[in-house]
C-alpha positions in Angstrom: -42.3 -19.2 -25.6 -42.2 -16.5 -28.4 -44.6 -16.6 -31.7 -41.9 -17.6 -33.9 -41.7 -21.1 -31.6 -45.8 -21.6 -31.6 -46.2 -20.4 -35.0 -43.6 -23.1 -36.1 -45.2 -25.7 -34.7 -49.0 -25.1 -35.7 -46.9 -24.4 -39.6 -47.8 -21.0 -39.8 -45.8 -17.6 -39.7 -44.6 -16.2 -36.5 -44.3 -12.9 -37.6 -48.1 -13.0 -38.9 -49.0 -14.7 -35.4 -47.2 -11.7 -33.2 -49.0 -9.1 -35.1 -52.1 -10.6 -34.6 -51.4 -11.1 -30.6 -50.2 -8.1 -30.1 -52.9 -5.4 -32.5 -56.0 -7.7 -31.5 -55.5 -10.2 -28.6 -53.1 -8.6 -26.2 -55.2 -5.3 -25.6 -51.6 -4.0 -25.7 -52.8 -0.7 -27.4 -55.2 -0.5 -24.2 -52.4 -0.9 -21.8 -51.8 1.7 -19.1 -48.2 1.5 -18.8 -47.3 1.4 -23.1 -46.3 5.1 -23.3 -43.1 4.3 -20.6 -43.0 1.0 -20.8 -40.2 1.3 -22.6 -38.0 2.8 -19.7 -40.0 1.7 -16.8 -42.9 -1.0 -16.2 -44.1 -1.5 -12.9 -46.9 -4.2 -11.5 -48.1 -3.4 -8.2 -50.1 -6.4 -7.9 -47.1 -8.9 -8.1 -45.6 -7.5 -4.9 -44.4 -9.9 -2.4 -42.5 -10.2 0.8 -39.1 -12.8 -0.6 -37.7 -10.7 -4.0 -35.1 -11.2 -6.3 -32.9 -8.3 -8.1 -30.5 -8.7 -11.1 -29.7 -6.9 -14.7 -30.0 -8.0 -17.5 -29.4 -7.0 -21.1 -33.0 -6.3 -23.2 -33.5 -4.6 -26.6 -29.5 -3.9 -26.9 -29.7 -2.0 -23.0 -29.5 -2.8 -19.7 -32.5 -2.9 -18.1 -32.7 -3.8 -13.8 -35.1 -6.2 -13.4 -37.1 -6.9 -9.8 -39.1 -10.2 -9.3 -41.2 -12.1 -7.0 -39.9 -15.7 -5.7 -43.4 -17.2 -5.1 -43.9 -17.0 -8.7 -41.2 -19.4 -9.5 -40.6 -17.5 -12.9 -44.5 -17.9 -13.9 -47.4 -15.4 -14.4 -47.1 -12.7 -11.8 -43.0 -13.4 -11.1 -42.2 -9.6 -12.5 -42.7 -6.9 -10.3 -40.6 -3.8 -12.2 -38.4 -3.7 -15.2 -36.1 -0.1 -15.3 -34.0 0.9 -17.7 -30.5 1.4 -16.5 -28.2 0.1 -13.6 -27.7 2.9 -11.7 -28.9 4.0 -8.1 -30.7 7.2 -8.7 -32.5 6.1 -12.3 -33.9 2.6 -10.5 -34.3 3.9 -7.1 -36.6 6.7 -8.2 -38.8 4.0 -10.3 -39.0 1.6 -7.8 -40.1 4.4 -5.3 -43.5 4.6 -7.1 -44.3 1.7 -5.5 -46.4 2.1 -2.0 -44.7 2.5 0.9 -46.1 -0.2 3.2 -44.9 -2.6 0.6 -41.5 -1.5 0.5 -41.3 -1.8 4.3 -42.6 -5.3 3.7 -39.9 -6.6 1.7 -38.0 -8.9 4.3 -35.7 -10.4 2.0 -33.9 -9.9 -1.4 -31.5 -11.8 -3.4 -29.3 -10.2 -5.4 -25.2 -10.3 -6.7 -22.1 -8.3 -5.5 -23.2 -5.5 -7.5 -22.5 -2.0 -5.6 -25.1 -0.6 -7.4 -27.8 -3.0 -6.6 -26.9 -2.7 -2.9 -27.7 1.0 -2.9 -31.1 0.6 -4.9 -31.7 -1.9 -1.6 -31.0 0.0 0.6 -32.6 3.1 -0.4 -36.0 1.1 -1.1 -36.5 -1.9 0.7 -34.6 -0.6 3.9 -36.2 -3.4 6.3 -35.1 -6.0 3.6 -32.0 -8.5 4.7 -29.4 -8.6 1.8 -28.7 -12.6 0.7 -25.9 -12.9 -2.0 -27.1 -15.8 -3.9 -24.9 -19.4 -4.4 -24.1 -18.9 -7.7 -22.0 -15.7 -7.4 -20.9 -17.5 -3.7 -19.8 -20.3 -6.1 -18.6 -17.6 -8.7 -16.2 -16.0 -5.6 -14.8 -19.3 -5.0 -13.9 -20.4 -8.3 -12.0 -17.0 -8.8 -10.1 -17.8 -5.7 -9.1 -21.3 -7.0 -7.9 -20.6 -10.3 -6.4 -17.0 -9.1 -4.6 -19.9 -6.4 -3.7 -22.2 -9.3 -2.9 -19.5 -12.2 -0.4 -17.7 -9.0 1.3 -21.5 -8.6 2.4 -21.8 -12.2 3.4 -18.4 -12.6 6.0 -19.6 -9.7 5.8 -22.8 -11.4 7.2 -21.0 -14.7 9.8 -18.7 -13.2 11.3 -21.5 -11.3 11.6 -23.5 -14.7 13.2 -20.5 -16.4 15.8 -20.1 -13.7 16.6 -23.9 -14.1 16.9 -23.4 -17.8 19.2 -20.1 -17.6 21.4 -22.6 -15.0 21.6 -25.3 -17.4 22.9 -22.9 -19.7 25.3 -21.3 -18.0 26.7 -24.9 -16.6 26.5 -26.0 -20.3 28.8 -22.6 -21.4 31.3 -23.4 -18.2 31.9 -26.7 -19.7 32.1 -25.5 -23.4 35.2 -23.7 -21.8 36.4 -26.1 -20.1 36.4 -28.1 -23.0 38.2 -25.3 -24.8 41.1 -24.7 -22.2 42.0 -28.6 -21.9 42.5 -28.4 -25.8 44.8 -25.7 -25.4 46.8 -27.5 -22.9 46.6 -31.0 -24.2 47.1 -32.2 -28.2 45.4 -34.6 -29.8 46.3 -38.2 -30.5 45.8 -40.4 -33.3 46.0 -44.1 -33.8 48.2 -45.6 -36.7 45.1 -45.9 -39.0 44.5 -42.1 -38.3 41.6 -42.2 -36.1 41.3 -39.5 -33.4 41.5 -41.3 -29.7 39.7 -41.0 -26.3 36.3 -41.4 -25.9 33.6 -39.2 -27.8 31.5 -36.2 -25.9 28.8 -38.2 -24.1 26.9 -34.9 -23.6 26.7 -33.7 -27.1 23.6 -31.4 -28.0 22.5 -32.0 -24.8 19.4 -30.6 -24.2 17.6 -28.8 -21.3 14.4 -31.9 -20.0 12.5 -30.3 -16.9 11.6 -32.8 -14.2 8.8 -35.4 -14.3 6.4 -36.0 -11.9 5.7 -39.9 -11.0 2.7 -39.6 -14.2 4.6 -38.4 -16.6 3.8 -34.8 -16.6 6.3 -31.5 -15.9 4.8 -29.2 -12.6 3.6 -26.7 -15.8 1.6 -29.5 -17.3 -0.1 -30.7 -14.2 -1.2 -27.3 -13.3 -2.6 -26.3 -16.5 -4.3 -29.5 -16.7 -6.2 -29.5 -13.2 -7.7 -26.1 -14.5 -11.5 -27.6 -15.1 -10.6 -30.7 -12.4 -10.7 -28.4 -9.7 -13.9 -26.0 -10.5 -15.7 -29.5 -10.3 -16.7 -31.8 -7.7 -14.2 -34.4 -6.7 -17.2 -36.9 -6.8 -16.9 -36.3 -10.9 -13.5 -36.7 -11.0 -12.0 -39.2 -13.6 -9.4 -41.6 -12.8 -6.5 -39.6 -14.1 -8.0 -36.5 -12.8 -7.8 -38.4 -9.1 -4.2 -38.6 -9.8 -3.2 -35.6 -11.0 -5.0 -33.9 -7.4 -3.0 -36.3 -5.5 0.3 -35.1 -6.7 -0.9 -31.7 -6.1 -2.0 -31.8 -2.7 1.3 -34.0 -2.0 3.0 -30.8 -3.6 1.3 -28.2 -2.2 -0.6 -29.4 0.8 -1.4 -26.0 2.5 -3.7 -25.2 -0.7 -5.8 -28.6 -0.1 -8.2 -26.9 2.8 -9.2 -24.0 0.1 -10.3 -26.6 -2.7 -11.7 -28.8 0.1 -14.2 -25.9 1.3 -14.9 -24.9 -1.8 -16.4 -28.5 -2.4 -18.7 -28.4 0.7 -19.9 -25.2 -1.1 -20.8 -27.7 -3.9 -22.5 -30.6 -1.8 -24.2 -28.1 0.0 -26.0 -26.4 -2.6 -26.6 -29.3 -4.5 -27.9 -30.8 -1.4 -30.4 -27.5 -0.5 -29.1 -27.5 3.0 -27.4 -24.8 4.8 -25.6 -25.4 8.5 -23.3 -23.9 10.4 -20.2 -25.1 9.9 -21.1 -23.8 6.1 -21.4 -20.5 7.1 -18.1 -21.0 9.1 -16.9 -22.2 6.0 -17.3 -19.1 4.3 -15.3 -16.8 6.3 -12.7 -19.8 6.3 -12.8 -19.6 3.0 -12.3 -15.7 2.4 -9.5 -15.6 5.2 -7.3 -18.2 3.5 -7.7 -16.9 0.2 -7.2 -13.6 1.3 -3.7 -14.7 3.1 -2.6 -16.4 0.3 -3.5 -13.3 -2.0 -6.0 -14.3 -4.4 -9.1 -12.3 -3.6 -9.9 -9.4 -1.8 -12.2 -8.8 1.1 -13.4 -5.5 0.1 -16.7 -6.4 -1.0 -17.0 -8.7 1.6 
């Protein structure tokens, strides 16, 4: 909560509050750490065995922060804040930490982040690497919508081939047209009128298919966009619909959204099994076939 927030509601100013905190009740002018605090701040006493890693953008910079889970993001969560991303500007902070508790560390959480791999391994060497859910989730949304933005783009090219063959059947016909009028004249009725039937097909225009609700293959897979990043539990009526058809369309792309779902329920649901994990590598492998994300990083 910042002074600004607390000074609002006791109806006084913030700014006048944060002064006084920091020049009389924080002891900040005291502190050890203020000349480099800065660049680097380090808290020995908040070290742990279960850590957490991530950046994060502070005072218009970057800034690579290293916390402890048991404090559950209260008093004593932070152990070291660095300036900078890189291995060789964290790593040589972090160091400064003692070296029986960098050998302690047995797990840390952390993104796909190259760089925070190195700072890992180069400090906490003894630690096991866990890729948290959200960027798990993060991976598997990519390789969804890379899945559904690669079936319209097929979706589109399709639709503009069928448009340049109506055209070209709509020019053979124009000429058609043209030659029988060469070959045949005109007739007129007593009154003047011109006989034969009119042109049933005049102005015709190109209409792309329908689907049985309505919607063109284009429409359905811009709208499923948001339907499939969500559960299928929340899932409106229409939206149940629409992922019918698509599945029925494309039903080699149904096991991909369906894993990607058990991702969902199982994080929601705090448990972790093995067909999960198996799940995982399913995962990657059938995206990876179908070319929508690389294993690299993997």
């Amino acid at each position: 909560m910042t002074a600004q927030c607390v000074g609002r509601f006791f109806q006084t100013d913030g700014k006048i509050l944060q002064r006084a905190y920091k020049d009389h009740l924080s002891d900040f002018y005291n502190w050890e750490q203020r000349d480099h605090a800065g660049d680097w701040v380090l808290l020995e006493k908040n070290m742990g065995e279960h850590f957490s890693l991530d950046e994060s953008m502070q005072h218009h910079d970057l800034y690579t922060f290293l916390t402890n889970k048991e404090g559950h993001g209260k008093h004593g969560t932070l152990v070291g804040a660095v300036k900078g991303t890189t291995v060789k500007e964290v790593s040589k902070q972090f160091l400064k930490l003692p070296e029986e508790q960098h050998l302690a560390a047995k797990e840390i959480t952390m993104d796909f982040s190259d760089s925070m791999f190195g700072i890992v391994k180069t400090c906490f060497p003894n630690a096991e690497i866990v890729i948290d859910c959200f960027h798990i989730m993060q991976l598997a949304g990519k390789g969804v919508e890379e899945m559904r933005m690669k079936l319209k783009r097929a979706a589109r090219t399709e639709r503009k081939r069928q448009e340049r063959e109506f055209k070209r059947h709509q020019e053979r016909r124009a000429k058609n047209r043209a030659k029988y009028a060469q070959t045949h004249e005109l007739k007129y009725s007593k009154n003047g009128k011109k006989l034969g039937r009119p042109r049933k097909r005049k102005n015709e225009k190109f209409e792309p298919e329908k689907l049985s609700n309505g919607e063109t293959l284009l429409d359905l897979l811009t709208h499923i966009r948001y339907p499939l990043l969500k559960s299928g539990n929340d899932w409106t009526d229409f939206q149940k619909k629409e992922m019918k058809i698509l599945f029925e369309l494309y039903p080699d792309h149904l096991q991909e959204v369906w894993i990607r779902h058990r991702f969902i329920h199982s994080f929601s649901t705090h448990r972790t099994s093995p067909s999960v994990v198996g799940g995982i590598a399913r995962f990657v492998v059938s995206f990876h076939k179908i070319g929508c994300i690389s294993t690299k990083k993997i």
